[in-house]
C-alpha positions as CSV (number, residue, x, y, z in Angstrom):
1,X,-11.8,60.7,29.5
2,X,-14.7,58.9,31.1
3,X,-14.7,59.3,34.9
4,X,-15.9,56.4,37.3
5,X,-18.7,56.9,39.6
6,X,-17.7,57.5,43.0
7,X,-19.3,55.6,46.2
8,X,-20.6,57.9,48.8
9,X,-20.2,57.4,52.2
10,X,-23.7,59.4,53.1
11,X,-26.8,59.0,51.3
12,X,-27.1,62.3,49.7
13,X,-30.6,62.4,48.9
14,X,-32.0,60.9,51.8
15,X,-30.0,63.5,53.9
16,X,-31.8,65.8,52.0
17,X,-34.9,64.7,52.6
18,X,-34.6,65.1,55.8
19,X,-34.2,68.6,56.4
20,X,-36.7,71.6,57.0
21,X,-38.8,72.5,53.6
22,X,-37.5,75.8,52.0
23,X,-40.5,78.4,51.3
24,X,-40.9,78.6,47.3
25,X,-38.8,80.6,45.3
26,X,-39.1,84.1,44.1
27,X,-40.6,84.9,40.8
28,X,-38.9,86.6,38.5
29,X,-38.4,87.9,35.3
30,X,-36.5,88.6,32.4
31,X,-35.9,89.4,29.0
32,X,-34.7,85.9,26.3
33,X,-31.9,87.6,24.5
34,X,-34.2,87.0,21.5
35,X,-35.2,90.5,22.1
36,X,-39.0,89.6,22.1
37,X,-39.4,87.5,24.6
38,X,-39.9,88.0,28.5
39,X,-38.9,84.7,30.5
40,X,-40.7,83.5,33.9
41,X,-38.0,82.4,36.3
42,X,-37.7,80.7,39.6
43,X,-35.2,82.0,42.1
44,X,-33.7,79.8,44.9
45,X,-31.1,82.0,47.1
46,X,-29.3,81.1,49.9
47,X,-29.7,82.2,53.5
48,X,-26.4,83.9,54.1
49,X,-24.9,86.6,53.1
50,X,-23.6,87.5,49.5
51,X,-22.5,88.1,46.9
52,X,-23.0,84.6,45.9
53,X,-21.9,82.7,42.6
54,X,-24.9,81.2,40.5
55,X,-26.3,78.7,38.6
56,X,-28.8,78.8,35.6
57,X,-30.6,75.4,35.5
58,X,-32.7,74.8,31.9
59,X,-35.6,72.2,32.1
60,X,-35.9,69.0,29.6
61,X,-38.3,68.4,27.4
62,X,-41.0,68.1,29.9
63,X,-41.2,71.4,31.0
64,X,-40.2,73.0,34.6
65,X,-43.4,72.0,36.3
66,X,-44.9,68.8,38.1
67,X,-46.6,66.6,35.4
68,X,-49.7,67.3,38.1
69,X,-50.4,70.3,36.7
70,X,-48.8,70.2,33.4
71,X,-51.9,70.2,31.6
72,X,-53.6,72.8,33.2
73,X,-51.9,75.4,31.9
74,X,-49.8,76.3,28.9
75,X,-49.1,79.7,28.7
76,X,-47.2,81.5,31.7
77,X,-46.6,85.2,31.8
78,X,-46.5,88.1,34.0
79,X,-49.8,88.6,33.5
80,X,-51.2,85.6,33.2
81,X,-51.6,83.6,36.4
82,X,-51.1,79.8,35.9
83,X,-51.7,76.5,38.0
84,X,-47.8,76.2,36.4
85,X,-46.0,78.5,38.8
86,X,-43.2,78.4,41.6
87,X,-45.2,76.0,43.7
88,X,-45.5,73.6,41.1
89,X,-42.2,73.3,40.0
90,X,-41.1,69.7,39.5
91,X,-39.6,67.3,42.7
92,X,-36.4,66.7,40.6
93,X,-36.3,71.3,40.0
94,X,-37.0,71.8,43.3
95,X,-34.6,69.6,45.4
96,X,-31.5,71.1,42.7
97,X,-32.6,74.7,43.0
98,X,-32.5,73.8,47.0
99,X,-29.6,72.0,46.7
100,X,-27.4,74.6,45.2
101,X,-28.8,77.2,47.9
102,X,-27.7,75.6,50.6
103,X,-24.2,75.3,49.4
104,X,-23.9,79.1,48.5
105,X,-25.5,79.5,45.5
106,X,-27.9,81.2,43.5
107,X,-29.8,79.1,41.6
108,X,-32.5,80.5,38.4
109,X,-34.5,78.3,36.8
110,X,-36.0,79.8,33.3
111,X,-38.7,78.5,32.1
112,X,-38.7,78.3,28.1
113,X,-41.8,77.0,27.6
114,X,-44.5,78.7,29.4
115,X,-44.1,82.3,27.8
116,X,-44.4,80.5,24.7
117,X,-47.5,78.8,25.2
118,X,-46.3,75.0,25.8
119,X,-45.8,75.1,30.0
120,X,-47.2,72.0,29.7
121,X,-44.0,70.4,27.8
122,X,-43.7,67.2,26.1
123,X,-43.9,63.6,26.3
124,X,-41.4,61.2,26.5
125,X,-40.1,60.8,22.8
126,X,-41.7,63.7,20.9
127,X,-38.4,64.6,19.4
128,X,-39.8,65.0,16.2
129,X,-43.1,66.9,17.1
130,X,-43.3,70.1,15.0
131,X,-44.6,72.0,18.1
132,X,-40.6,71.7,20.0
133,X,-39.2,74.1,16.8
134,X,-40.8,77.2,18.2
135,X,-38.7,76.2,21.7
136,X,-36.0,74.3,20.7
137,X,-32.7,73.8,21.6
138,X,-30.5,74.8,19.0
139,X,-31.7,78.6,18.1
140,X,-34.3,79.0,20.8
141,X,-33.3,78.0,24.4
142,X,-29.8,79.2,24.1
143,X,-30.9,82.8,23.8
144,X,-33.1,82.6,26.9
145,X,-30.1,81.1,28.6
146,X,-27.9,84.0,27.5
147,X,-30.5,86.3,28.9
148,X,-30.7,85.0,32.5
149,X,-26.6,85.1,32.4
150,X,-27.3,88.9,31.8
151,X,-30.0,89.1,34.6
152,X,-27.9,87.5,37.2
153,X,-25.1,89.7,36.5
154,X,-27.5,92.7,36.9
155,X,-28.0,91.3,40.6
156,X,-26.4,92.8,43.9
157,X,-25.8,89.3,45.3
158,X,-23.9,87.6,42.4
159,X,-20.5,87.5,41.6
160,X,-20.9,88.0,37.9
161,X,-17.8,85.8,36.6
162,X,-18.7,83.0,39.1
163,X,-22.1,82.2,37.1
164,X,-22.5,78.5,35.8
165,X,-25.1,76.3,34.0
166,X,-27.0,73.5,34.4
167,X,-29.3,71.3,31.9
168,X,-31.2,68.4,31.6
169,X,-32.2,66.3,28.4
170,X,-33.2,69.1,25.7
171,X,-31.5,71.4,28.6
172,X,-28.6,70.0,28.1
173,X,-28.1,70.1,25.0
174,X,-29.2,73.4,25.0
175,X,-26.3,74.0,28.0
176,X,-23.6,72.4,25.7
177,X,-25.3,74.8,22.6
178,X,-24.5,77.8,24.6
179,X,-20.9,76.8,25.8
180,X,-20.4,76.7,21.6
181,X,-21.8,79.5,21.0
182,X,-19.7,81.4,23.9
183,X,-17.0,79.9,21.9
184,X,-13.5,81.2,23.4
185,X,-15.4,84.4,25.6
186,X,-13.6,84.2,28.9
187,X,-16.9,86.4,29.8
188,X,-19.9,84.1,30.0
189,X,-20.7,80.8,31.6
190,X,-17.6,79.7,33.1
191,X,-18.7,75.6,33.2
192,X,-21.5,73.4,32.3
193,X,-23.3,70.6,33.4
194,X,-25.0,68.5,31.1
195,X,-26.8,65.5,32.1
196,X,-27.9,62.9,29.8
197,X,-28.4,65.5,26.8
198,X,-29.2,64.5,23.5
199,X,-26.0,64.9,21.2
200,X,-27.2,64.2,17.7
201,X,-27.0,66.4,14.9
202,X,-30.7,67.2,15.8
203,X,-29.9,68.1,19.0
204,X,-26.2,70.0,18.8
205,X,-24.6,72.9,16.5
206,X,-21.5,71.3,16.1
207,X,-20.3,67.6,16.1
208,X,-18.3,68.7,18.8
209,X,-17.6,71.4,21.4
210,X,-15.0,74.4,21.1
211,X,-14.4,75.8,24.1
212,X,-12.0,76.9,26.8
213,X,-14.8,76.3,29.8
214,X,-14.8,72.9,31.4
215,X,-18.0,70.9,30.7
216,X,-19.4,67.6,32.3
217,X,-21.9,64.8,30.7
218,X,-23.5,62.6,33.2
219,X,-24.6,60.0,31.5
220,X,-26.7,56.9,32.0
221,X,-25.8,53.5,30.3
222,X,-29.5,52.6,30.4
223,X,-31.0,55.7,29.1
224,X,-34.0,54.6,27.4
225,X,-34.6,58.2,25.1
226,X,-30.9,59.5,24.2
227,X,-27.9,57.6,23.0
228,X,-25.3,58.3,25.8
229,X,-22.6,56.3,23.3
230,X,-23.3,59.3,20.8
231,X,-22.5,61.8,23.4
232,X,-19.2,59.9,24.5
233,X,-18.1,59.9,20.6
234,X,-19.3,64.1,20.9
235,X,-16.9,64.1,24.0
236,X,-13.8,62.4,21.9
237,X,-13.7,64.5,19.3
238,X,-14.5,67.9,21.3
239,X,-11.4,67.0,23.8
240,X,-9.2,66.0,20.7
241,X,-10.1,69.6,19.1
242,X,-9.0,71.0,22.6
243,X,-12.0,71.1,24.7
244,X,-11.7,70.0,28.5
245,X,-14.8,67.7,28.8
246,X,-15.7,64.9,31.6
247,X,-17.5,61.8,31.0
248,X,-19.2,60.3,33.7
249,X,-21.4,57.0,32.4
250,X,-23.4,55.5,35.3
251,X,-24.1,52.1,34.8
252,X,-27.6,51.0,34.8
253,X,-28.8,54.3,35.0
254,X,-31.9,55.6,32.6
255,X,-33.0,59.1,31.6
256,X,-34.4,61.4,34.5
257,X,-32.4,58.9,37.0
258,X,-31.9,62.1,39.3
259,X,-35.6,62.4,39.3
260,X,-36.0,61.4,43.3
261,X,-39.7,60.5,42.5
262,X,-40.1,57.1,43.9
263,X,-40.8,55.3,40.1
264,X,-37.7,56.7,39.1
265,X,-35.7,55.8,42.3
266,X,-37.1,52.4,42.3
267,X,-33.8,51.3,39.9
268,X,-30.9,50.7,42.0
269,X,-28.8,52.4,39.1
270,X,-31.0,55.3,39.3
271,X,-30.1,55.9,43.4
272,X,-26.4,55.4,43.1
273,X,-26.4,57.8,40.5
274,X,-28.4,60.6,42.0
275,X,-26.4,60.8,45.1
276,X,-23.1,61.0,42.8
277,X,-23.9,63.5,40.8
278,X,-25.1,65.7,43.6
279,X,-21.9,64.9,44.8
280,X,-20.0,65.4,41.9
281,X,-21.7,68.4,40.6
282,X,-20.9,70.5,43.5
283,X,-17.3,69.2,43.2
284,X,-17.1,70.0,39.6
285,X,-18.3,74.2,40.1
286,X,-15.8,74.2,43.2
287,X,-12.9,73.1,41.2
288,X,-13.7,75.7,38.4
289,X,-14.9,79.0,40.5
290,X,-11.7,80.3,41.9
């Protein structure tokens, strides 16, 4: 089940780094599949031609915005101009929405918190702050994912069943929320990424995931907020009951370690994993696409 990290031959992120700055991404928006809500978005599209497959990425807990500006603003809307916007998107949003252009793909970032009043997030454990109900990750989020896969497949330059999903922390957990809800569709997400999610009974429907779409946890061994041991026991019982998941468990690794902030990057665990799971995630959407 669990898959061991992979040694790159190029530094990944420093590569990165190196090349020319993209402009900001486009501002869109779109309607939760709550019905009442209308969700901010950041669009990252790629230079060539489409039609393109996608990604939806969902924030953590933090919100999708640098901590800079984070409390400067909490509500975002269409008509509400914020210091929170799509030049103030987080390093760790940024360089993934970037990333996934470059290789072909549309990438949306939603942005759950902002039309709801809370762009400014939430600290590190808050888990049990009231204030996270009216976004969380069980009956909120999902819906807002569900309504960006509708969006994208409204879009000229997607390939409407080539559309996959991305989370991180409370995103993914919302991510692995929506692949059980999907349930055994063959018409929705068609894979998920979930890195270091929380996988309690707080944070997940089920004790474990039913369905047909692959999924991958990228885990940290030293993650300092979520157990990954409880996800790896989530994983055993969801591929027992059929489910194709992947376990990837970076060794001294924490939470956020693909945040390529310098604090962050400062644990050697931290780098090694970063560069894989750019690696690896672009592997894992190839494999599936087709």
């Amino acid at each position: 089940m669990a898959n061991r990290p992979t040694k790159l031959v190029v530094p990944v992120m420093l590569a990165m780094l190196t090349t020319p700055a993209f402009a900001a991404p486009d501002t869109v928006f779109f309607p939760s599949a709550d019905g009442s809500t209308e969700i901010v978005a950041y669009l990252f599209k790629p230079q060539t031609r489409g039609p393109h497959p996608a990604i939806v990425m969902l924030h953590g807990r933090g919100g999708p915005y640098s901590a800079n500006v984070n409390d400067e603003c909490a509500l975002v809307s269409r008509a509400s101009p914020s210091a929170c916007n799509a030049g103030s998107l987080s390093k760790r949003h940024t360089m993934w929405g970037q990333y996934w252009a470059e290789r072909g793909y549309v990438a949306l970032l939603p942005d759950s918190f902002g039309p709801r009043g809370k762009a400014h997030g939430f600290e590190r454990f808050t888990h049990n702050d009231p204030d996270r109900a009216d976004v969380n990750e069980k009956t909120v989020r999902p819906l807002d994912a569900e309504g960006a896969l509708r969006w994208l497949r409204s879009q000229r330059d997607v390939i409407p069943d080539r559309i996959f999903l991305q989370g991180w922390s409370n995103g993914g957990s919302t991510a692995l929320n929506v692949m059980q809800r999907q349930g055994a569709k063959t018409s929705g997400y068609r894979a998920a990424l979930a890195l270091y999610p929380g996988c309690g009974k707080k944070a997940l429907l089920a004790p474990e995931l039913t369905t047909p779409a692959p999924v991958a946890l990228l885990l940290g061994s030293d993650d300092e907020e979520v157990s990954p041991a409880r996800c790896q026991e989530m994983a055993r019982r969801s591929i027992a009951a059929g489910s194709k998941v992947d376990v990837v468990l970076y060794p001294g690794a924490t939470h956020g370690f693909d945040d390529p902030g310098p604090s962050r990057q400062s644990i050697a665990g931290n780098r090694f994993a970063l560069e894989d799971a750019l690696k690896r995630a672009i592997a894992f959407v190839e494999r599936v696409r087709d």
